[in-house]
Structure formats: C-alpha cells, structure tokens
C-alpha positions in Angstrom: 113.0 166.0 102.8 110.8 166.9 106.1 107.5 166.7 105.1 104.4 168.1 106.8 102.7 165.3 109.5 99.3 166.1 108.3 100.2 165.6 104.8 102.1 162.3 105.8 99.0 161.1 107.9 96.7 161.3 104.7 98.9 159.9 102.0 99.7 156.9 104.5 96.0 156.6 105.0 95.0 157.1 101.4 98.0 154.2 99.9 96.6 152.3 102.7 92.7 152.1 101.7 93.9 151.4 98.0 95.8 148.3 98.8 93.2 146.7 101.2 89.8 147.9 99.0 89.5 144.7 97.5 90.2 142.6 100.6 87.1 145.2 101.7 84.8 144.1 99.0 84.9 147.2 97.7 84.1 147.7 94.0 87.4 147.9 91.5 86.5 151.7 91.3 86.7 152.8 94.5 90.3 150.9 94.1 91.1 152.4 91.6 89.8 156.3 93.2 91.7 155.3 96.7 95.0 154.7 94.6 94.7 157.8 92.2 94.3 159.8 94.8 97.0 158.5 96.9 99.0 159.4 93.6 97.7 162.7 93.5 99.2 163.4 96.9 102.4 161.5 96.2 103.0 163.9 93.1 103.0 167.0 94.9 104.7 165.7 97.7 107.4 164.8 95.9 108.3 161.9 98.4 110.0 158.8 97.0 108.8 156.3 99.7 105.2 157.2 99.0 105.7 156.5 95.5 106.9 153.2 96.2 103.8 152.4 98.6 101.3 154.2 96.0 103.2 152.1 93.4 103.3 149.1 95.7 99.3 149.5 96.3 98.3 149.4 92.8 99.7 146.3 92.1 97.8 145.0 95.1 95.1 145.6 93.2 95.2 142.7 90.4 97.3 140.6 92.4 93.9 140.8 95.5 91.9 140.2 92.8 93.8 137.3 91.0 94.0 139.1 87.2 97.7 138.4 86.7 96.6 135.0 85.6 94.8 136.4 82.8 96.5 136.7 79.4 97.1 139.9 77.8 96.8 142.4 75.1 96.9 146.3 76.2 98.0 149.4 74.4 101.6 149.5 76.0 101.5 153.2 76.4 98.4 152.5 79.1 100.9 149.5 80.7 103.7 152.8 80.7 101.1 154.7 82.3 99.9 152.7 85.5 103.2 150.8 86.0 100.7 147.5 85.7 101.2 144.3 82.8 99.3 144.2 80.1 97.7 141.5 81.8 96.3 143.1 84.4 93.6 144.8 82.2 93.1 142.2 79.8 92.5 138.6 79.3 93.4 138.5 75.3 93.7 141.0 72.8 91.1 143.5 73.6 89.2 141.7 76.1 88.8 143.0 79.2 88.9 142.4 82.5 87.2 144.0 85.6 90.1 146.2 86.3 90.2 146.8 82.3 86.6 147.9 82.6 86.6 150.0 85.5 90.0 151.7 83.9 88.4 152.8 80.7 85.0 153.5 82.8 87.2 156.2 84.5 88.5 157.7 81.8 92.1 155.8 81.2 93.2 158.4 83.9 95.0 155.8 86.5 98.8 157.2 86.4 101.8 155.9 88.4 104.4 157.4 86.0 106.3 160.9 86.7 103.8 164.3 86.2 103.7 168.6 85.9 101.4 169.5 88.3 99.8 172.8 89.4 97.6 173.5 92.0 95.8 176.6 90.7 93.2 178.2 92.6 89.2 178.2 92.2 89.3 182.1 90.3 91.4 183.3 88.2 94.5 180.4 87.8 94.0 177.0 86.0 95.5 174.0 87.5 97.8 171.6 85.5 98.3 167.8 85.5 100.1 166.7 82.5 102.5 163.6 81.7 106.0 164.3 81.2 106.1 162.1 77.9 103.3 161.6 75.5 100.9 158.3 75.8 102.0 156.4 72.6 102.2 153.0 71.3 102.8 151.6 68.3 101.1 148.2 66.7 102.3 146.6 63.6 100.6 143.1 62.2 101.9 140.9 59.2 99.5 138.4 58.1 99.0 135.7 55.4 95.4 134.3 54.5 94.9 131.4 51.9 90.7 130.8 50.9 89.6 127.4 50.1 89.3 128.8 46.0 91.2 131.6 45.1 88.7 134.3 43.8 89.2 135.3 40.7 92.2 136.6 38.4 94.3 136.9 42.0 96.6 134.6 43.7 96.0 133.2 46.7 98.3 132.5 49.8 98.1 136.3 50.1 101.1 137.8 52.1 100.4 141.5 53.8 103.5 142.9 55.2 102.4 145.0 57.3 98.8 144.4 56.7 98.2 147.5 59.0 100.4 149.5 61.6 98.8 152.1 64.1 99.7 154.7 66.2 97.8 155.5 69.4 97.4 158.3 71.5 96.0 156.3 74.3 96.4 157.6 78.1 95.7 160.5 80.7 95.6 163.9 79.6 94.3 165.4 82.3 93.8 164.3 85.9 89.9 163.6 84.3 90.3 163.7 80.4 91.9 160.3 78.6 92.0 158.6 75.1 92.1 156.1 73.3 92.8 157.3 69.6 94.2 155.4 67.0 95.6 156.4 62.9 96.1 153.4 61.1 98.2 152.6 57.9 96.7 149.9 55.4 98.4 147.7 53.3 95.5 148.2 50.7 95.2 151.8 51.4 98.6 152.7 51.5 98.3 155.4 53.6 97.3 156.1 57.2 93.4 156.9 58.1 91.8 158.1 61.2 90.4 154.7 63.3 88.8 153.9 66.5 88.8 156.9 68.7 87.2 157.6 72.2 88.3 160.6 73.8 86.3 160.9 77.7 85.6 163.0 80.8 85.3 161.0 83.8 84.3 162.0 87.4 82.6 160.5 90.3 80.7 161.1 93.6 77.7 159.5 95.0 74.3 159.2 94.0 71.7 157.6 97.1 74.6 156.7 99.0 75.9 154.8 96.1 79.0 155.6 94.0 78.2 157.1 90.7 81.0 157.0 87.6 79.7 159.6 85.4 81.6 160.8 81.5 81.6 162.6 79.0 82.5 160.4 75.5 83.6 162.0 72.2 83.7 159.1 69.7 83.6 157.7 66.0 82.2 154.4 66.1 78.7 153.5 67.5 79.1 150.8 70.6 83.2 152.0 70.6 82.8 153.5 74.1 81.4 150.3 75.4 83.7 148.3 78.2 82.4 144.4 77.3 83.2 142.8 74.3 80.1 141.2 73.4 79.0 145.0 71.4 80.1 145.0 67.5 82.7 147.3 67.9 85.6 145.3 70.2 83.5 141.8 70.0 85.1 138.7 68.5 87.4 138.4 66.4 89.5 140.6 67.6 91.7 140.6 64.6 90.8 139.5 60.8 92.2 139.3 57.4 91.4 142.6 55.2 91.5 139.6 52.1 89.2 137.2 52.4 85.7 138.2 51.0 83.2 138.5 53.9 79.0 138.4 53.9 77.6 141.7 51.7 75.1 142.4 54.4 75.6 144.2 57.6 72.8 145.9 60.1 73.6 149.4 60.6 75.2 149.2 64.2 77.3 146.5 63.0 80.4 148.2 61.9 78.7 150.0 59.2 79.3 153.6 60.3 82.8 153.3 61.8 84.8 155.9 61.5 82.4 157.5 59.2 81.0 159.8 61.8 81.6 161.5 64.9 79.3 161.8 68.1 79.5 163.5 71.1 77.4 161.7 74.4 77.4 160.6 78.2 78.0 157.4 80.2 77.3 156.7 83.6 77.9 153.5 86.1 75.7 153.1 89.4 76.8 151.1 92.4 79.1 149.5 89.9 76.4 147.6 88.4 73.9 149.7 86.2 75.6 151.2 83.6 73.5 153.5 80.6 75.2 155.5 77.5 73.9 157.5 75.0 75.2 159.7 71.9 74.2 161.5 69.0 75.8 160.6 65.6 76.9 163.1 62.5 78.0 161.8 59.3 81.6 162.7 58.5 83.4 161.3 55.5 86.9 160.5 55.8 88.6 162.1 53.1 85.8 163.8 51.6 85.2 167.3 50.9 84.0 169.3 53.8 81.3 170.9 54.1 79.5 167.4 53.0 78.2 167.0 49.7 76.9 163.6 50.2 78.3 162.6 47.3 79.2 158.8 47.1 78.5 157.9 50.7 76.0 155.5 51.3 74.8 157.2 55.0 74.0 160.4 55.2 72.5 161.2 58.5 69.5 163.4 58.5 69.6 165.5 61.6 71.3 163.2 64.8 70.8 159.6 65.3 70.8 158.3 68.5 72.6 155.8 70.0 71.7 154.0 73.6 73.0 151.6 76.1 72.2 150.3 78.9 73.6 147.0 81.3 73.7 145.3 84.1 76.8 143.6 86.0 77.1 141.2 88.7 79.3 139.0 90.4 76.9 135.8 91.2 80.0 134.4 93.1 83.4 134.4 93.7 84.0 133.3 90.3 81.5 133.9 88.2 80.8 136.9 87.0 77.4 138.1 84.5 76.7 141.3 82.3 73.8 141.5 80.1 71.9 144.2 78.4 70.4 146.0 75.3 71.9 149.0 73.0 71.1 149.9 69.5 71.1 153.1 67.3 68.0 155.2 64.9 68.9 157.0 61.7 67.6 158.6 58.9 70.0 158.5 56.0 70.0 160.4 52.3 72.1 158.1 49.7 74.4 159.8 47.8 73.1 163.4 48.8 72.2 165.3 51.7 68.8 166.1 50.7 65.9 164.2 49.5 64.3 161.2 50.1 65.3 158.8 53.4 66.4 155.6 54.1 65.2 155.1 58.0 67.0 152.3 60.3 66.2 151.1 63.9 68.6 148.4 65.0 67.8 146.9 68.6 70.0 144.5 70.0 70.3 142.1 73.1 74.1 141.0 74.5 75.7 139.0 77.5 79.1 138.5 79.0 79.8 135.6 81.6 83.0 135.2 82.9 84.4 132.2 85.2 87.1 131.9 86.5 88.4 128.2 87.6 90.7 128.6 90.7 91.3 124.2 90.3 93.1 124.5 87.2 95.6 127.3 88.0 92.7 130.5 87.8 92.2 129.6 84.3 89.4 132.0 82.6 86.6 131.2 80.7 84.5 133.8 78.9 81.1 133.6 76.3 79.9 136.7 74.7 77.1 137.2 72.7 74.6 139.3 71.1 71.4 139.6 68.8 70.6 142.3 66.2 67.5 143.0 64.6 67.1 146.0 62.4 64.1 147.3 60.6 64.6 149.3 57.4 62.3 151.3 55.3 64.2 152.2 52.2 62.5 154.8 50.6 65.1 156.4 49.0 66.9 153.2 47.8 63.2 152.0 46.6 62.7 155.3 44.7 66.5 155.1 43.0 64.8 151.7 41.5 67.7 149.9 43.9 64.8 147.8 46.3 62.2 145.9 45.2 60.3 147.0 48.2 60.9 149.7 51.1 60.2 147.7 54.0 63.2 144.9 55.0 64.8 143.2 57.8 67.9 141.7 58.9 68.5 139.6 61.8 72.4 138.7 63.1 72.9 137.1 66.3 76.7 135.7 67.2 78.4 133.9 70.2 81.9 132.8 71.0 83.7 131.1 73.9 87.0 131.5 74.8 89.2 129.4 77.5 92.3 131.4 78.9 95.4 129.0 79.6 97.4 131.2 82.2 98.7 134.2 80.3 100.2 132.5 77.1 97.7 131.1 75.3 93.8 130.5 74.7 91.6 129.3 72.3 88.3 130.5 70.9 85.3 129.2 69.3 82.4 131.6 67.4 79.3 131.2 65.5 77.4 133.9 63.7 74.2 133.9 61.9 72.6 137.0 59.4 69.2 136.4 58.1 66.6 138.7 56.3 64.5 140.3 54.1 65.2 138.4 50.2 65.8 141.6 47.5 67.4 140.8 44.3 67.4 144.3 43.3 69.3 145.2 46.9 71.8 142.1 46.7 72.1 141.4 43.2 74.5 138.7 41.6 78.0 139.4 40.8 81.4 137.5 41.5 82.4 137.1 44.9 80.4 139.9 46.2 76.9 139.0 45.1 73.7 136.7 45.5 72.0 135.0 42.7 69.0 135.0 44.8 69.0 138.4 46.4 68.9 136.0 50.1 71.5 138.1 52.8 71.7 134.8 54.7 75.2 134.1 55.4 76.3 131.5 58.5 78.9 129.7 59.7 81.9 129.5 62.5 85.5 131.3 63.2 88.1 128.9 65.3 91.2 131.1 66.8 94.4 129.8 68.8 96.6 132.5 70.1 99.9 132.8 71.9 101.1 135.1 73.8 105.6 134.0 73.8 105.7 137.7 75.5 102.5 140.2 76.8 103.4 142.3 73.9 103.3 139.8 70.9 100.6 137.5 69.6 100.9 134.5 67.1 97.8 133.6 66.1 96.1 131.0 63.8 92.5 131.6 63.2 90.2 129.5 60.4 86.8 131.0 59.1 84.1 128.4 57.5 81.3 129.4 55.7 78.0 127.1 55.8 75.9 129.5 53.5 77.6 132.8 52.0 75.2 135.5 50.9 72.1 132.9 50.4 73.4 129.9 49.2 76.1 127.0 49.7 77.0 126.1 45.8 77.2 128.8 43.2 75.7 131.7 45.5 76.9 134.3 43.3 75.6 133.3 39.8 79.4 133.0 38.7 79.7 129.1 40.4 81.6 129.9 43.3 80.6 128.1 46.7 80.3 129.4 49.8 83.4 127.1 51.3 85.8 128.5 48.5 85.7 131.7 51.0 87.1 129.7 53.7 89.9 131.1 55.1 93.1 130.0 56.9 94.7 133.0 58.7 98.0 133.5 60.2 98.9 136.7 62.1 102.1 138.1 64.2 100.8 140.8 66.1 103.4 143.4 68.0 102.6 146.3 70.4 105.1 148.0 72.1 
C-alpha cells in the first residue's frame, strides 16, 4: 500500500520516541503516551510494518526498564489488549509495577490489538475507537482451609470447589474510557454479585511545564482506584479463605463499605510524582430494594462522604524506588433506616510502598507495604438503640508485609497486622466464634504466603494465618472456651486466569 510521506515521517517518529523514552529518562507515562499514539496512527494507517515497530516499541518498554523479571498476575484480557505478559504490569497477584501503575493511571487504555476507528469531525459527527472483541477474562479459584480447632457443629478440612469464579470486563473502551469491572460467583452465595469495579476517564497535557495525568473514576469500593497496594482495598493478602473466622472489628475504610456503595470522583498525577484523588460515596445495597429503605444495612450514608488521597513517588535510585502518603474517608451513617439519629466516622490513615530491586541476584524484587488507620466514632445512633455503652470510640489498625520476588515463578511473603480500641461489651458482646467476652476489638497476629507461578496465568499458593489475640483475648476470648490459635488457618489455593 503507498502511503502518504508525511504520515510515514510521523508514525516513524512517533514508534521511535516510544521505544527510546525510557533510555531518555522519561517518566513510564510519557512511554506509554509516545506508544499509544504511535498506535493511533498505525490503526488508521492500516500499515502492517508499523504495527510491527509500534508492537516492537511497546515491548521496549518493560524490557528498558527490566519488569519482565518480575512475576505476574494480570487480568489476561489487559495482557490480550497490549500484546505485553502478565508480567510486565505486575510483580504477584495484584501487585503492581511502575508500568502497572502508570497503565491503570491512564485509564487501562494502552491497545496494540486490532480496532473500528472513526475520525469524526469537531461538529456534528462523533468519532469511534472500539475493540473488535470484548475485554474479558475469566478467574476461577478452588481452595481448602483446615483451622487449628474446627468451630463448632462443622467439619473442618473445608474444600470450596470453586470457592469463587469471576468475570471481568477489564480493558479500553474508548481511546480515553477503561475498566476494570468484576461479577463474582461464591461458593457460599451461590450466585454471582457485582464486585470491585472502577470504570475511568483519563487524559493528559501539561501543567507548569510538567506533565499532568488527569481522570475521571466511577467506583464501588473506597481506596479501589488506588495504583499501590499498601491501601485496604488491593493490599496484602491478595487472596484469603471465605471459611476461617476473621477479627469482628473493622475501621470504616477497611473493606467495610465494598461493594456497598457507588461514588463518582477525580484523580490526578503531577510530574509523575504527586498524585491526589477524591470521591463522594452513596450507599447502595446489593440486592436490596431500590429506592433504599435502609432496612437491615448497617451504613446508611447521610448525604455524601468523602473520600481523599493524596501521595508522593520517587525513584531515590536506580533501584529503589519510595511512595508514601495519607487517604481516608468521613461519613455519617443511619443504622437500619435512612432517617434518624447518626453514627459519624472519620478514618485517617498513613501508608508506604518501597520497592528494590537487586540487579546481583538476577533483578530479584523486594517490596514492603504498609499502612496505619485510626478512626474516630461517635455512635449516637447505636448508643440510643441501647447497642454502645458509650457514643465516643476508637479503633486503631496498622499492618505491614514484605514480600521477595524470585524471578517470575515464585515469591514469598511475610505480614503483621494489629487492631486496637475502644473496649464496649455492649458493641462486641460474647458469642461463639464471633464474639468477645470482654467487649476488647484487639485482635493481632501474622499471615506467611508462598506462591508459584508454573505458568503467568496460574498460581499455587500456600498461605498460614496465626492469631496472637483474636477479638481481645488469647484463651477463651469468646466466653464459649475457644482460643484465639483454634482460628489458625492453613490455606491452600489454585488460582487460574485466562
């Protein structure tokens, strides 16, 4: 096909700046502009050598940057998308790596694969960009969990076969609009739910000479649309037995509203190193009657409550790489109605990332995350329902983990965690399993995970939870004479994504 010079010129141009951006120093976002644009132009070109050097120029991306050493686990529709290994985005299941960041910063738009494009003009006709085949993946995980004492009346040695299998809906819609959106199917449910879901808008230009990643996030799970993994919602453990009875008390931000509302908020990333977030949160019941009644939900948002975030990256060297920052959430809530008297919640948190990567030992990566909640609560709802012995409380978590990377087949992962607070035996009253005999949230203790990785697609994983206190006590913490080490658990997971 003759194709026009000036055309030619710019593509060649254009597949030239991505390859060589990271040689430049450039951040992983202007990579990862040069190439889409050199896409762009490749697609409505329709010129089969410039898809190989676009296609040739992504993958000069990781390789520059040395992330094929890194292990794995993506959605495989995103691996379909790009034409890039799981690998090259992540460093275990969810984990991510720079490229994995800068990917979802941008709105899980980066494409290599076939397209429908239109043009359109600036008036009256739309333009088109739109994937020949749908973005989906499939995950299915089979599990078995044994606890040090079986809890009572069950067996234990529990097998779950599948203990869940999703679908996602995770890619480019548009050449600015992407998704990650997940439905999941429970063993214990039996039946598929809604589950994490961030659907975004991404642009850039610059902002004081500077280049400035700007979105749009529509979300259901505070700290979802977050790209480290030291924020509740994608930190460690990754994965988890649905079996083994876990700590009754929870701040707010940690996992307690997920997928029980929606929000709607914006994101932005400076000179690829500041990076703020914010949205506002409605409460919306899964599976309840719409409009909401209330009725039986625990949170009922009065009004919106916000949610903020803001960070800081950078690379201290070559190899080492920092992120810290704050984030944290405000909400009024109405127990069990939508009207009356509030429950109010302020969690405020504090989190790092350092990554290291140890060129000696064959690139090897070494990560540590971690975070610290504290939430104030005035329950004056719950206090006037005769469920507090007091309105005011406090609970305190803080968690950290360290994981090594062997190549891209296995790793191995050590976490702590820590809740502390305010003592109510009205609020945590004694019951089997479940309960406190003394009302004390305090629950500590470790989590020890080996995975590996036979293919990028499929994870074996062995993982052991120990329990130090459980719920405010070591022996007999629930009244009933059951220890906090008879919730130990030993769990065993296969893990497929294709």
């Amino acid at each position: 096909m003759d194709l026009d010079p000036q055309y030619e010129a710019r593509s060649k141009e254009e597949v030239s700046a991505a390859a060589g951006c990271v040689e430049a120093t450039q951040s992983t976002t202007s990579c990862i502009t040069s190439a889409t644009n050199a896409l762009n132009e490749t697609a409505h070109g329709h010129s089969a050598w410039k898809i190989g050097l676009s296609f040739a120029a992504l993958l000069a991306l990781p390789i520059a940057a040395g992330w094929f050493s890194a292990p794995v686990q993506a959605v495989p529709s995103y691996s379909r998308q790009t034409g890039m290994p799981c690998s090259t985005c992540h460093t275990s299941p969810l984990e991510l790596t720079p490229f994995g960041r800068d990917f979802k910063l941008n709105g899980y738009t980066l494409a290599t694969n076939e397209r429908i494009t239109d043009s359109g003009d600036k008036k009256e006709h739309s333009g088109l960009d739109l994937a020949k085949s749908l973005p989906l993946s499939v995950m299915v995980q089979v599990s078995v969990t044994n606890t040090g004492s079986p809890q009572p009346g069950t067996q234990n040695g529990n097998v779950e076969f599948p203990q869940q299998a999703s679908l996602f809906l995770a890619g480019a819609w548009t050449s600015h609009i992407g998704s990650f959106a997940q439905v999941t199917y429970t063993a214990q449910g039996d039946h598929f739910s809604w589950d994490n879901t961030d659907i975004r808008y991404a642009n850039q230009h610059k902002l004081g000479g500077k280049p400035f990643v700007y979105g749009i996030t529509l979300n259901n799970n505070p700290t979802v649309e977050d790209l480290w993994n030291d924020t509740p919602a994608w930190g460690f453990p990754y994965v988890s037995s649905d079996s083994a009875p876990t700590p009754a008390s929870a701040t707010l931000i940690d996992g307690t509203l997920a997928q029980d509302v929606a929000g709607v908020g914006g994101y932005a990333m400076w000179d690829n190193h500041l990076y703020m977030a914010g949205t506002m949160y409605r409460s919306e019941h899964l599976g309840a009657p719409q409009p909401n009644s209330g009725d039986g939900a625990a949170f009922n948002i009065q009004g919106l409550a916000p949610y903020w975030r803001v960070a800081w990256q950078q690379n201290l060297s070559t190899n080492n790489y920092l992120e810290f920052g704050t984030y944290g959430i405000h909400a009024q809530s109405t127990p069990n109605v939508v009207t009356g008297p509030t429950d109010g919640y302020t969690d405020a948190a504090l989190d790092f990332q350092y990554e290291r990567t140890i060129p000696q030992w064959k690139n090897n990566v070494l990560t540590v995350h971690g975070t610290l909640i504290h939430e104030n609560s005035t329950l004056n709802a719950t206090f006037a329902a005769g469920d507090a012995l007091f309105p005011h409380h406090q609970l305190n978590t803080a968690r950290a983990d360290a994981a090594y990377h062997f190549g891209n087949k296995y790793s191995a992962t050590f976490g702590w965690f820590n809740t502390t607070g305010t003592t109510d035996p009205l609020l945590l009253a004694p019951a089997s399993v479940s309960g406190s005999i003394n009302g004390d949230p305090h629950s500590s203790g470790y989590i020890a995970n080996f995975s590996w990785w036979p293919i990028q697609n499929v994870d074996v994983g062995l993982q052991y939870t120990g329990y130090t206190r459980f719920n405010g006590g070591s022996v007999n913490y629930d009244g009933s004479g059951r220890n906090a080490a008879g919730n130990n658990a030993f769990y065993g997971v296969l893990w497929f994504m294709f």
